[in-house]
ROKESE-312249 format. One record per residue: residue in one letter; residue number from 1; x, z, y of N, C-alpha, C in turn. Coordinates in Angstrom, 1 decimal. Atoms other than C-alpha are relative to their C-alpha. Example, Ala and Ser with C-alpha at 12.3 -4.5 7.8 and 13.67 -1.06 7.14 Angstrom:
<nodes>
("A",1,(0.9,0.0,-1.2),(12.3,7.8,-4.5),(0.9,0.0,1.2))
("S",2,(-0.9,0.0,-1.1),(13.7,7.1,-1.1),(-0.8,0.8,1.1))
</nodes>
This chain:
<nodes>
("X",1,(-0.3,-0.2,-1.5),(-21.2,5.2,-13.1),(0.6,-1.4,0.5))
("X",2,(-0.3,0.8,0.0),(-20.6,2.4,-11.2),(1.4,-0.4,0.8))
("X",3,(-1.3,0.2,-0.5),(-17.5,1.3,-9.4),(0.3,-0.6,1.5))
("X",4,(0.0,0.9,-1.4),(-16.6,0.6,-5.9),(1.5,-0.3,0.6))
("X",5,(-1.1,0.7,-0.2),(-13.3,-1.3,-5.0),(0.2,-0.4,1.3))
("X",6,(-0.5,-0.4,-1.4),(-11.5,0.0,-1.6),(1.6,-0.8,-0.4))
("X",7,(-1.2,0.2,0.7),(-8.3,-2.2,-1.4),(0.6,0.0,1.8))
("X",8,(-0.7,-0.3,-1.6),(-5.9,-1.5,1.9),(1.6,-0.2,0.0))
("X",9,(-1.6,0.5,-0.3),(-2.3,-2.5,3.3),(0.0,0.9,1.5))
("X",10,(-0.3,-1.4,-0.7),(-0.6,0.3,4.8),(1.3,-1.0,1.1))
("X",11,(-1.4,0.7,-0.9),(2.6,-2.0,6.1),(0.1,-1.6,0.0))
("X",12,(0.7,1.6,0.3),(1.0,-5.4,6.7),(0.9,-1.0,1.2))
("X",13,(-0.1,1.0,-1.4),(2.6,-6.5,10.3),(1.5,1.2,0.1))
("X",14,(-0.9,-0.7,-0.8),(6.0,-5.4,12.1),(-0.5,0.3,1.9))
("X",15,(0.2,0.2,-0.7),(4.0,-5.2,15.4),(0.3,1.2,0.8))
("X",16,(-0.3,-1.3,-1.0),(4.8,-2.4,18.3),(-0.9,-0.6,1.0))
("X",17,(1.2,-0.1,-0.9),(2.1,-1.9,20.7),(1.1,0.0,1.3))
("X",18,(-0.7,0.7,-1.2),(3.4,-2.7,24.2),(0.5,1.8,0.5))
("X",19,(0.0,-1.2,-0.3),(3.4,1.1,25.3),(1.5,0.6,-0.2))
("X",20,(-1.8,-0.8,1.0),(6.9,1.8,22.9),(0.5,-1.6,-0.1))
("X",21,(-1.2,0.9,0.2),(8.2,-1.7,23.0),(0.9,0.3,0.7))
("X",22,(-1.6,0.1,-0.6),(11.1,-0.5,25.1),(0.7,0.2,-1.4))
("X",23,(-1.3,-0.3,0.8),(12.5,1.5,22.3),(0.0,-1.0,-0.9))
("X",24,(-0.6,1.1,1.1),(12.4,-1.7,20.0),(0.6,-1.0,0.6))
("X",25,(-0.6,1.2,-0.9),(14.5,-3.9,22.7),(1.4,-0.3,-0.9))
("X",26,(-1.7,0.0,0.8),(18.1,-3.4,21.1),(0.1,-0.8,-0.9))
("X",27,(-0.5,1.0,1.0),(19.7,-5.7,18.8),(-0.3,0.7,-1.6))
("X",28,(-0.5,-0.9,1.5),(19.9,-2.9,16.0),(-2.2,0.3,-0.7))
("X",29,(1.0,-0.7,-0.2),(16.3,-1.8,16.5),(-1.0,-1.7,-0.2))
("X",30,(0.7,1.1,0.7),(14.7,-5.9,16.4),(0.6,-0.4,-1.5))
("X",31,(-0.6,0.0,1.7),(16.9,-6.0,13.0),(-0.6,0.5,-0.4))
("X",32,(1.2,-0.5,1.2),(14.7,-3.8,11.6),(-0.9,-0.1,0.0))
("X",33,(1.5,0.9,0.5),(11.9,-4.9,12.4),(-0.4,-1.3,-0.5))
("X",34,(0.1,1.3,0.5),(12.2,-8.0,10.8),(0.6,0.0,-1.0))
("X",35,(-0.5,-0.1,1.1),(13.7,-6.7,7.8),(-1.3,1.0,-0.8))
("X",36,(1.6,-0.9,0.7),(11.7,-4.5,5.2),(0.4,1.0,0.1))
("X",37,(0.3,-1.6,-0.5),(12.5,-1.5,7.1),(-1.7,-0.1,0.6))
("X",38,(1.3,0.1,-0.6),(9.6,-2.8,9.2),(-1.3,-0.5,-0.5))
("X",39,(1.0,0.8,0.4),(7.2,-4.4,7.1),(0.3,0.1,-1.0))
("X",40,(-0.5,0.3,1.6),(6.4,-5.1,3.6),(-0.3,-1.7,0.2))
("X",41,(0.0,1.2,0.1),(7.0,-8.9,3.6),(-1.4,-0.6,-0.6))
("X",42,(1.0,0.7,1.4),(3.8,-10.9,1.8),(-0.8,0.9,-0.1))
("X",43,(1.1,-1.1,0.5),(1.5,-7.8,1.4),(-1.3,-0.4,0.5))
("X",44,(1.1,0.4,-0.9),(-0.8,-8.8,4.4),(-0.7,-1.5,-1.0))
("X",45,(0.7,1.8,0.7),(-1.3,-12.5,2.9),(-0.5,0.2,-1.5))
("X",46,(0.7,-0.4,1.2),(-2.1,-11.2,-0.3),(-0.9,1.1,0.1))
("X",47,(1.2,-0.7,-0.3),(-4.2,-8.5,0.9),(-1.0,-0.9,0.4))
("X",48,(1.2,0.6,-0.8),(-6.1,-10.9,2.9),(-0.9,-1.4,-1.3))
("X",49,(0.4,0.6,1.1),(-6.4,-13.0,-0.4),(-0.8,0.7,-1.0))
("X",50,(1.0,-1.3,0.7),(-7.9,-9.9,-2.3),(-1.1,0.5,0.8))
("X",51,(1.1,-0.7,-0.4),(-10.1,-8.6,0.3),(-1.7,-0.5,-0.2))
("X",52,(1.1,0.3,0.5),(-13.2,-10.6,-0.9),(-0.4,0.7,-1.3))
("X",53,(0.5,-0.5,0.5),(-12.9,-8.9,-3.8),(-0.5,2.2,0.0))
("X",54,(0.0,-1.7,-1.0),(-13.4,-5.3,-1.6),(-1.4,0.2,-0.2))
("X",55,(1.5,0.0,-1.2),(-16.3,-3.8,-0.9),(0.5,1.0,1.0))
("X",56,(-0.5,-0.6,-1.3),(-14.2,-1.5,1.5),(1.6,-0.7,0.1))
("X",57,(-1.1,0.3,0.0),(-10.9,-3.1,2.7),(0.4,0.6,1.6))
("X",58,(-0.8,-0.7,-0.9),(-8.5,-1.8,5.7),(1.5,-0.4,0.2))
("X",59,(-1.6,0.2,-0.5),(-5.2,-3.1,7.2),(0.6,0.3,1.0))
("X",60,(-0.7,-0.6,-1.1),(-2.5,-2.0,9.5),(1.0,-0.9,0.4))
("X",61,(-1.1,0.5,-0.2),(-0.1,-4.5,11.1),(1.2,0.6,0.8))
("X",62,(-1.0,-0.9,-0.7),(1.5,-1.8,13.3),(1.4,0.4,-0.7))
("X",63,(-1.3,-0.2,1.0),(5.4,-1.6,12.1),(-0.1,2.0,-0.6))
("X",64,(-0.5,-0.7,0.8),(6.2,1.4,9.9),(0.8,0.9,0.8))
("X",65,(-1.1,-0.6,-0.7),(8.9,2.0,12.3),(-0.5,0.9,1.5))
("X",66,(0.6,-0.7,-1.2),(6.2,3.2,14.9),(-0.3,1.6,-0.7))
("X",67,(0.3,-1.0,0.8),(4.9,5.5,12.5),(-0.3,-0.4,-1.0))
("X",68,(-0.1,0.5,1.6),(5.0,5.3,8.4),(-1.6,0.5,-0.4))
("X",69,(1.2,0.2,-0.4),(1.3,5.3,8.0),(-0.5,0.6,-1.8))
("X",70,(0.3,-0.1,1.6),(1.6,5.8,3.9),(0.9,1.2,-0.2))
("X",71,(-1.0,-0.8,0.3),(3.8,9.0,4.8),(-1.2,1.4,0.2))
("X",72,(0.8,-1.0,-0.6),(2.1,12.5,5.1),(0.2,0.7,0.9))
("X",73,(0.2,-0.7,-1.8),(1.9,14.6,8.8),(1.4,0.4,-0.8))
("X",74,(-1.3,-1.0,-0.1),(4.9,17.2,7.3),(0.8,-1.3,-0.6))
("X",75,(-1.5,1.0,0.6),(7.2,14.0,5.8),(1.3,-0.2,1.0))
("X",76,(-1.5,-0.2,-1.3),(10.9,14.3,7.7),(0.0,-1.8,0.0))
("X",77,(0.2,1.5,-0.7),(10.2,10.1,7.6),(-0.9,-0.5,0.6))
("X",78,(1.4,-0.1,-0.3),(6.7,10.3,9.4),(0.8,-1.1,1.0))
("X",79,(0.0,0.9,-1.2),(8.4,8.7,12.0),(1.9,-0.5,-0.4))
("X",80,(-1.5,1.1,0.3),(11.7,6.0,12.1),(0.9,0.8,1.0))
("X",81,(-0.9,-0.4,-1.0),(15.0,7.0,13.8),(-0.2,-0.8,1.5))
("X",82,(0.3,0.2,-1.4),(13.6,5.1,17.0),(-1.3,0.6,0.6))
("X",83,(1.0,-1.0,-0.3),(10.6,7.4,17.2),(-0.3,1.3,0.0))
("X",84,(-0.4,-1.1,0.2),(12.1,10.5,16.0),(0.3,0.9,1.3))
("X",85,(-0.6,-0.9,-1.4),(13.4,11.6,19.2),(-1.0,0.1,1.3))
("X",86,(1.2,-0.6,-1.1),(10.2,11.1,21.4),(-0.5,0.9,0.2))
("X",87,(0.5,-1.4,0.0),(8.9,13.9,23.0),(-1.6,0.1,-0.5))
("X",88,(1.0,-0.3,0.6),(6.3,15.8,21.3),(-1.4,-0.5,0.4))
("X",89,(0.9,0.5,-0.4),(3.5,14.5,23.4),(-0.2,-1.5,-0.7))
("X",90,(-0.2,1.3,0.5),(4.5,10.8,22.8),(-0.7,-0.6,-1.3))
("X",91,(0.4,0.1,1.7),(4.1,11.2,19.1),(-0.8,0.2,-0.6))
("X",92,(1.5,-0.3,0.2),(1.1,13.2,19.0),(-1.1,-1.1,0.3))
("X",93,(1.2,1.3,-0.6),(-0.4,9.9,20.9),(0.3,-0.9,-1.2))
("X",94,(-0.3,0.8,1.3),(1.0,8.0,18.2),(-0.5,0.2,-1.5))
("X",95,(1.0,-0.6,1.7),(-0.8,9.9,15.6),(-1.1,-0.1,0.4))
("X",96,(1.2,-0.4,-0.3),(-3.9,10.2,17.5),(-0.6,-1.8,0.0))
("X",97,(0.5,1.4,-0.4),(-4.1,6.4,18.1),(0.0,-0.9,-1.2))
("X",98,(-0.4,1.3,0.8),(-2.4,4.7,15.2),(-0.4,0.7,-1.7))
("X",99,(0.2,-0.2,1.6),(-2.2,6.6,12.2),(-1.0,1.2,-0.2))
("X",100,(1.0,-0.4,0.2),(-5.3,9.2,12.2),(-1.3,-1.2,-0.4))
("X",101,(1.2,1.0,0.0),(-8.0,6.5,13.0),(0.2,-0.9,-1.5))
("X",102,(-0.1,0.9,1.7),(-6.9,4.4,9.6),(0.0,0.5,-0.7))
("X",103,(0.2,-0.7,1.1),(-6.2,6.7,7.5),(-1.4,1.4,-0.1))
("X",104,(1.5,-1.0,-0.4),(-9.8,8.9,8.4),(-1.1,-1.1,-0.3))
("X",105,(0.7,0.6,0.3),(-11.4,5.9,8.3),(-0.4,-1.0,-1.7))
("X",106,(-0.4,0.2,1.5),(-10.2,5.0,4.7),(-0.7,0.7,-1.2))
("X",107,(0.5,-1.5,0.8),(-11.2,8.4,3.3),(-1.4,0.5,-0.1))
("X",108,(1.0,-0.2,0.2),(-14.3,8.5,4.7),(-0.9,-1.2,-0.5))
("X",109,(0.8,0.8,0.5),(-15.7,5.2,3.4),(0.2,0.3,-2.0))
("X",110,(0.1,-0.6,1.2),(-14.3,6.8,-0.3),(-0.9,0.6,-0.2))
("X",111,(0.7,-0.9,0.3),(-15.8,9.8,0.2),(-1.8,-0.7,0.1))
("X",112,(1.3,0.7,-0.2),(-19.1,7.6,1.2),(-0.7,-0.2,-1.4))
("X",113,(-0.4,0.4,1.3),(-18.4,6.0,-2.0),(-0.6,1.1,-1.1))
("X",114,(0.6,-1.5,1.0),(-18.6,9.1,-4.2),(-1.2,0.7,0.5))
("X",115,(1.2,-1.1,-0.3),(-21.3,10.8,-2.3),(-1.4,-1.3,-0.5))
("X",116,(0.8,0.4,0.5),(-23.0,8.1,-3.5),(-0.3,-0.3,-1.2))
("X",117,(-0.2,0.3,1.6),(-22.5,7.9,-7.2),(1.0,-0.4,-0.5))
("X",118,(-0.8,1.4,0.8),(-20.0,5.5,-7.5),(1.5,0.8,-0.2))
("X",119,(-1.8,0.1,0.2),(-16.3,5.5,-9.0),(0.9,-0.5,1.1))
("X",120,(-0.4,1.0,-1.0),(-13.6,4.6,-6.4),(1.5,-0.6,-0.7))
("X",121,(-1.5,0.9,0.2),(-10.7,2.2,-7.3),(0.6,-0.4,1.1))
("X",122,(-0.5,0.2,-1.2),(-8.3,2.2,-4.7),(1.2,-0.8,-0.3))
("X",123,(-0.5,0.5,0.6),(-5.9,-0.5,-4.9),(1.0,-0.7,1.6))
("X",124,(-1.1,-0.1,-1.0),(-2.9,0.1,-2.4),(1.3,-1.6,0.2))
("X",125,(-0.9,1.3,-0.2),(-1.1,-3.5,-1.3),(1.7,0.3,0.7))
("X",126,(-1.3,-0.4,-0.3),(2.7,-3.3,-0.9),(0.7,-0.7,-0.8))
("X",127,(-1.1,0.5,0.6),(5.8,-5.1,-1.3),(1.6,0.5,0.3))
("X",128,(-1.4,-0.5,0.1),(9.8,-4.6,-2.4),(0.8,-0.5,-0.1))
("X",129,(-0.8,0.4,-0.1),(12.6,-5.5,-1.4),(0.6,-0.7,-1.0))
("X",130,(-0.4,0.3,1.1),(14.7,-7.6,-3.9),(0.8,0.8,-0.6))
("X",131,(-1.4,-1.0,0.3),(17.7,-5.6,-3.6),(0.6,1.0,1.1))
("X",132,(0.0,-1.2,-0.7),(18.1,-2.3,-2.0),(1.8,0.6,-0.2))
("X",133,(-1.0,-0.7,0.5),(21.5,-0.7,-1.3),(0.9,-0.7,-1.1))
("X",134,(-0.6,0.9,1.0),(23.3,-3.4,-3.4),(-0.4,-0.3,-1.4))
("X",135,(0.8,-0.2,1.4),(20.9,-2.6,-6.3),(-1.2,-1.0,-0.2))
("X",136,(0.7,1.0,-0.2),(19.2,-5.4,-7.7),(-1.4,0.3,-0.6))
("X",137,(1.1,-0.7,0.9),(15.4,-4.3,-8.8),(-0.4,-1.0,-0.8))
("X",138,(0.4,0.9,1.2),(14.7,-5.9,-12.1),(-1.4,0.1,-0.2))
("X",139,(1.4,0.3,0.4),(10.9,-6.3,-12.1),(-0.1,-0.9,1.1))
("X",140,(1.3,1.0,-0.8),(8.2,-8.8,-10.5),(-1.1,1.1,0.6))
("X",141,(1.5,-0.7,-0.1),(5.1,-6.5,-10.3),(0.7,1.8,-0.5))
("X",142,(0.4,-1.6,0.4),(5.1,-2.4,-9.9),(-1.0,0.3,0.5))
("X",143,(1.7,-0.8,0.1),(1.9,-0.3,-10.7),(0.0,1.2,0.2))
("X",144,(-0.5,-1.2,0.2),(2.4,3.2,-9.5),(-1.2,0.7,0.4))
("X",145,(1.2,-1.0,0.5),(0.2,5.5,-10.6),(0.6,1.6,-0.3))
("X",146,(-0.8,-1.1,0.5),(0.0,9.3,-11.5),(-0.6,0.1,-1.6))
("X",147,(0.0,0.0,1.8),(0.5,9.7,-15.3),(-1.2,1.6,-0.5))
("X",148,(1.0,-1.1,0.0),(-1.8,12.7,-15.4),(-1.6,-0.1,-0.5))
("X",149,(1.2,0.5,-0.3),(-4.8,10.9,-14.3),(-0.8,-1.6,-0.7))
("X",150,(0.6,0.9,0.7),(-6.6,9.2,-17.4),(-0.3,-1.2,0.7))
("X",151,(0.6,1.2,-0.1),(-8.5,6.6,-15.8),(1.5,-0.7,1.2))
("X",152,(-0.8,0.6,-0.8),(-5.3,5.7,-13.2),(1.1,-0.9,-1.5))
("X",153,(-0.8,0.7,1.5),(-3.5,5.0,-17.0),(-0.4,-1.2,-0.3))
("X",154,(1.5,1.4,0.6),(-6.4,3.0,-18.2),(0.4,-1.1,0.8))
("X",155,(0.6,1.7,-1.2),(-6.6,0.9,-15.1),(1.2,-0.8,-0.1))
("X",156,(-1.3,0.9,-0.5),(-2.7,-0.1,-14.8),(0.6,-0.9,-1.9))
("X",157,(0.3,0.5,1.0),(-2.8,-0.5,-18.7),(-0.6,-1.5,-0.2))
("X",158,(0.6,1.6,0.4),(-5.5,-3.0,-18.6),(0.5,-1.0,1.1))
("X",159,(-0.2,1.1,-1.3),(-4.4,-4.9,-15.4),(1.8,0.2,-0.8))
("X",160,(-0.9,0.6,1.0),(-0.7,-5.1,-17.4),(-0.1,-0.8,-1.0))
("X",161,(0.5,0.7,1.2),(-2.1,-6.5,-20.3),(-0.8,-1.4,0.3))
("X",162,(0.7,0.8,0.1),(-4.4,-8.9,-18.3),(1.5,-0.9,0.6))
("X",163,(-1.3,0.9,-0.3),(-1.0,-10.2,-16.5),(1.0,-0.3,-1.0))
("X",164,(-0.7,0.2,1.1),(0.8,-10.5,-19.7),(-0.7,-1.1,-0.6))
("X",165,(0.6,1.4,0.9),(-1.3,-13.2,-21.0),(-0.3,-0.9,1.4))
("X",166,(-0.3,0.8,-0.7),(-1.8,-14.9,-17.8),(1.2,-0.6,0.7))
("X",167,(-1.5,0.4,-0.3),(2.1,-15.0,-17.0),(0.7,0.9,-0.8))
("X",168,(-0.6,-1.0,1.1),(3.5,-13.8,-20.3),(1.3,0.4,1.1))
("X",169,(-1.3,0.1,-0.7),(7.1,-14.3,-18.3),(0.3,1.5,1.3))
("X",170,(0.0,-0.8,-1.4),(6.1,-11.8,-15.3),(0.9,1.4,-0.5))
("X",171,(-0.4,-0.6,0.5),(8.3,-9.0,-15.4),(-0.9,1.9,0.5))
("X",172,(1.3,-0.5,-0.1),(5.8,-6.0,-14.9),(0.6,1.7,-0.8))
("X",173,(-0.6,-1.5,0.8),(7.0,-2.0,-14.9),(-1.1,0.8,0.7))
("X",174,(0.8,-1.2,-0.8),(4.9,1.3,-14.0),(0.8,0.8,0.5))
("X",175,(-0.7,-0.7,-0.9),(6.2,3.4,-11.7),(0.9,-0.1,0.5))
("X",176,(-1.5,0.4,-0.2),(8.8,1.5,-10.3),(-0.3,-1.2,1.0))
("X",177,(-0.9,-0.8,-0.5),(10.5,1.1,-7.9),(0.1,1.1,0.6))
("X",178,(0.2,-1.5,-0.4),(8.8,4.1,-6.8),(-1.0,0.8,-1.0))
("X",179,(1.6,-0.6,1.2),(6.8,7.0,-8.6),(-1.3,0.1,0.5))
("X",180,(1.5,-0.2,-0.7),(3.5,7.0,-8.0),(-0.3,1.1,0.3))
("X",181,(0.2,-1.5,-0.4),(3.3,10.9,-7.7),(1.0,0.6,1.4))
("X",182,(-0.8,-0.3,-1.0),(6.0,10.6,-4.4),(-1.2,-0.1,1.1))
("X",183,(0.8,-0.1,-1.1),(4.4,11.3,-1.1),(-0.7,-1.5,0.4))
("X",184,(0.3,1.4,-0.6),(2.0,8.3,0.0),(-1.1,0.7,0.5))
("X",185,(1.7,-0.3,-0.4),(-1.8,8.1,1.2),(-0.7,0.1,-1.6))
("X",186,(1.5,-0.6,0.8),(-3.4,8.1,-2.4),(0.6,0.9,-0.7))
("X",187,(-0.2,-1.9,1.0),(-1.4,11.0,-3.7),(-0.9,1.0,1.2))
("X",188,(0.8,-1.4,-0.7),(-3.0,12.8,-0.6),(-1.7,-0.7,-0.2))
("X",189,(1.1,-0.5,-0.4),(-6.4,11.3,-0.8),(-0.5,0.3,-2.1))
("X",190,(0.5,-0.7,1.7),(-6.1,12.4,-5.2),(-0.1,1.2,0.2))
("X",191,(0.2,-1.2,-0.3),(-5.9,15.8,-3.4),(-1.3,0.3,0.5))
("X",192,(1.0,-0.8,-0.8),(-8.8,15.6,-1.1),(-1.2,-0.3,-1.1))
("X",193,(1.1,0.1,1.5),(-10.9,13.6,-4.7),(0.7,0.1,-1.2))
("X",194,(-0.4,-0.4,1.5),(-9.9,15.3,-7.5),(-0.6,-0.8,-1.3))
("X",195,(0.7,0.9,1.1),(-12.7,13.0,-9.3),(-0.5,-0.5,0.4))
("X",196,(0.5,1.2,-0.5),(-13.9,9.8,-9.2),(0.7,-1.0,0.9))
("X",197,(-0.7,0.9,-0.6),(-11.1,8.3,-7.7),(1.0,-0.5,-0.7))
("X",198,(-1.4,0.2,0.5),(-8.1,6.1,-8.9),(0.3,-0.4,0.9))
("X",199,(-0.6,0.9,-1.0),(-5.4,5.2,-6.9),(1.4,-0.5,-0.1))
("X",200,(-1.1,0.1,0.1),(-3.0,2.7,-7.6),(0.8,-1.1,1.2))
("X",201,(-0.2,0.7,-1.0),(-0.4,1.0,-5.4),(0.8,-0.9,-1.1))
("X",202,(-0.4,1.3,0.1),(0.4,-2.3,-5.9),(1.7,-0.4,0.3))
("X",203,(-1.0,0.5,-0.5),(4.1,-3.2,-5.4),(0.0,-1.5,-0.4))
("X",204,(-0.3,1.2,0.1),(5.2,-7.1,-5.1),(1.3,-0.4,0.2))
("X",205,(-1.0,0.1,-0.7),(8.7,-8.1,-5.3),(-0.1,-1.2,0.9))
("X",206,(0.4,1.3,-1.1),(9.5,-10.0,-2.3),(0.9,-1.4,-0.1))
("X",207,(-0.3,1.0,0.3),(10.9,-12.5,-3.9),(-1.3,-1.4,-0.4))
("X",208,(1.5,1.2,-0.1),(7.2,-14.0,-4.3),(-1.1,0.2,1.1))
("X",209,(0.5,0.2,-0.9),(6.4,-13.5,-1.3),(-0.7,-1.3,0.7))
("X",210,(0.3,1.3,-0.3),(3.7,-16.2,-0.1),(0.3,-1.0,-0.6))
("X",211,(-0.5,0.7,1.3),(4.3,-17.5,-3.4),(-1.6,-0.6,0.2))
("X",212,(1.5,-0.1,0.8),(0.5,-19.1,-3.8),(-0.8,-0.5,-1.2))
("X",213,(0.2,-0.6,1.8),(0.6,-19.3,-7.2),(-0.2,1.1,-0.4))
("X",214,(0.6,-1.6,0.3),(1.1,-16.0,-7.5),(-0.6,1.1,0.0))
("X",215,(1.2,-1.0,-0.5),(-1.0,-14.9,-5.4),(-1.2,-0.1,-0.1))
("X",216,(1.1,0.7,1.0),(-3.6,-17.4,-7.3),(-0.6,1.3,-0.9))
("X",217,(0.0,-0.6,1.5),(-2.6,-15.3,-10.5),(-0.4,1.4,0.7))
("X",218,(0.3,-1.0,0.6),(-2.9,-11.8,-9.5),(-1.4,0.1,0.8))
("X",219,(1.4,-0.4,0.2),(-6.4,-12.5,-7.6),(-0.6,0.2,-0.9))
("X",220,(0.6,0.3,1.6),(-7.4,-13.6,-11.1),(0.1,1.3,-0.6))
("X",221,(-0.3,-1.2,0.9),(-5.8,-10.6,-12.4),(-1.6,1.3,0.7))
("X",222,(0.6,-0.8,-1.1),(-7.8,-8.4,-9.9),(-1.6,-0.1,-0.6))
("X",223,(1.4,0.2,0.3),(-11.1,-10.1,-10.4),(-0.4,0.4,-1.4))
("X",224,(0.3,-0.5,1.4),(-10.7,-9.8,-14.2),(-0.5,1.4,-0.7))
("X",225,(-0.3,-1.3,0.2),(-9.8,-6.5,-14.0),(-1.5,0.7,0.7))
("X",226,(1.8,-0.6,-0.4),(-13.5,-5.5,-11.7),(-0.7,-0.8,-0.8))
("X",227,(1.4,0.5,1.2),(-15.3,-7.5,-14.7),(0.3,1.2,-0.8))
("X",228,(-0.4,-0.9,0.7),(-13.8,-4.9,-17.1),(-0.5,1.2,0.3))
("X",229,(0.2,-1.3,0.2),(-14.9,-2.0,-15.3),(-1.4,-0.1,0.8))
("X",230,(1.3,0.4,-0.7),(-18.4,-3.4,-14.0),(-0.8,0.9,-1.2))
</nodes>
C-alpha cells in the first residue's frame, strides 16, 4: 500500500480577522497575541519548508485566541478568555468561517486519500514554549503519538533514530510536552480512520525557532523518513 503525506499547521500566524479586532485592542489581550498563547512561534516557516514534501498540506494563520482550531467543538478551551464571552451567534460565525472550513477540508482530502488505496501520514506542525509556568522543558523535538497504534510507534521510532544520527546531540522525547492521546485534530480524525492513518504531531522547541539549520536537518529527517515508507 502506498503512502500519502498530509502535513498541516494548526497555529501558524497570530492574525484576527478585522470583524473581532476590537476585542484584541487592550494591552493584556496584544500580549497574548504575541506570546505563545497566540501562536506557535517557528511552525509556519518550517511548515512552509516541509510542504514540498506534501502531497496534501494546509495552514491556519488565524490566532488560536480567535478559536483553538487543534481543540474539539465540546473543549471548555475551544475558545480563549477574549472569545468566551461572545454571544452565541458570534461564535457560531467563528466556527462556521474559521475553524469548520480547515478542519473539513483536511479530512476530506484524507479520506480521498484512503478511498483511494493509499496509507495516510499525517504530520501535525507545532511548536513549545521553552519554559512554561517557570518550568523549564528539557527536550528539542516532541513526537506525540498514540502508543496503541502500531504504525504511529513505527513512524516516531524511525524518524527518532534518523535524528539521532544526523544530530546525535538533539534532545528528542515521545509524548512530551504533551500526550499525544490529549484532545487535538488527529486524535479526532484517528476516530473518524480507525485504519490507514497515522497521526503524529510534531512539536519544536522554540528555542529553534527559525533556526535554518535546523530546519535544514529535520527536512532531511522528513524526506528520509518518506524514502523508508515508499
Amino acid at each position: 500500500m502506498s503512502v500519502r503525506w498530509v502535513i498541516t499547521c494548526e497555529h501558524g500566524g497570530n492574525a484576527i480577522p478585522g470583524a473581532f479586532a476590537s476585542i484584541f485592542y487592550d494591552a493584556e489581550a496584544q500580549h497574548a497575541l504575541n506570546s505563545h498563547r497566540g501562536w506557535d512561534p517557528g511552525a509556519l516557516e518550517l511548515f512552509k519548508i516541509l510542504e514540498p514534501l506534501a502531497d496534501y498540506s494546509n495552514a491556519v494563520t488565524v490566532s488560536r485566541l480567535l478559536v483553538e482550531l487543534n481543540r474539539s467543538l465540546h473543549h471548555p478551551k475551544l475558545f480563549s478568555k477574549f472569545t468566551k464571552g461572545l454571544q452565541e451567534q458570534e461564535r457560531a460565525l467563528i466556527i462556521d468561517k474559521y475553524y469548520t472550513p480547515y478542519r473539513k477540508n483536511v479530512e476530506a482530502a484524507i479520506k480521498q486519500f484512503i478511498g483511494d488505496g493509499h496509507q495516510v501520514y499525517h504530520l501535525s506542525i507545532h511548536s513549545f514554549t521553552p519554559v512554561l509556568e517557570g518550568q523549564v522543558r528539557n527536550a528539542d523535538i516532541g513526537l506525540l503519538y498514540d502508543p496503541s497504534r502500531l504504525q504511529e510507534r513505527e513512524l516516531c521510532n524511525h524518524w527518532k533514530n534518523i535524528f539521532l544520527r544526523l544530530i546525535p546531540e538533539v534532545r528528542i522525547r515521545f509524548n512530551y510536552p504533551y500526550k499525544g492521546t490529549a484532545d487535538g485534530f488527529t486524535t479526532y480524525l484517528r476516530k473518524q480512520f480507525p485504519a490507514d492513518y497515522a497521526g503524529i504531531e510534531f512539536e519544536l522547541n522554540q528555542e529553534w525557532a527559525n533556526d535554518q539549520q535546523a530546519y535544514n536537518i529535520i527536512y532531511s529527517s522528513v524526506k528520509e523518513l518518506k524514502q523508508l515508507n515508499e
